[in-house]
C-alpha positions in Angstrom: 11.8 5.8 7.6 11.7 4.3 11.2 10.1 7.0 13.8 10.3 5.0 16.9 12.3 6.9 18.6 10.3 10.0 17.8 7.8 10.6 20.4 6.5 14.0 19.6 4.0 13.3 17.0 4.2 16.7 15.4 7.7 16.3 15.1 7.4 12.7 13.7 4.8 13.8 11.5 7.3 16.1 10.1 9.9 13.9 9.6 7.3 11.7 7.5 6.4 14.0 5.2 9.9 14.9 4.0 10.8 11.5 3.7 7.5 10.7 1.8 8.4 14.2 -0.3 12.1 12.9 -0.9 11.0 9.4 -2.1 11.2 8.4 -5.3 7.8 8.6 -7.2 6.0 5.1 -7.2 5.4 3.6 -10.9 2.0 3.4 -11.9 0.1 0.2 -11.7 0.4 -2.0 -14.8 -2.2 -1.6 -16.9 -3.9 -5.1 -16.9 -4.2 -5.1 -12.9 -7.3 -4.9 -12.0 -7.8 -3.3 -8.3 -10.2 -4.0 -5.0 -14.6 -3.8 -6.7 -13.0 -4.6 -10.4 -11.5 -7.8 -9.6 -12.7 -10.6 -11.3 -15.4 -12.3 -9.0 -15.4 -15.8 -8.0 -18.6 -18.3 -7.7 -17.5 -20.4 -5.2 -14.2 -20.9 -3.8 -13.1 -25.5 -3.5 -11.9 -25.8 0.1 -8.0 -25.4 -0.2 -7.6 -23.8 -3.2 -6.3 -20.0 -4.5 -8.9 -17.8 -5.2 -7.7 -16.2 -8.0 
């Protein structure tokens, strides 16, 4: 769905919305992934190393 060329924003609006209406619908998250405030917390993250 590139708009670039779409400068009327109305019209480009338009176009997104079909497209978004056409798409596929997206599969729900899994159910052990944990999202944004119920993420696991860390104490204190070593220098260098992954978070999680």
């Amino acid at each position: 769905m590139n708009t670039k060329t779409v400068t009327d924003k109305v019209e480009r609006k338009k176009i997104k919305r079909a497209v978004r209406k056409k798409a596929a619908p997206k599969a729900k998250r899994a159910s052990g992934v944990a999202r944004g405030s119920l993420k696991k917390k860390i104490r204190r993250q070593a220098q260098g190393q992954r978070k999680r």
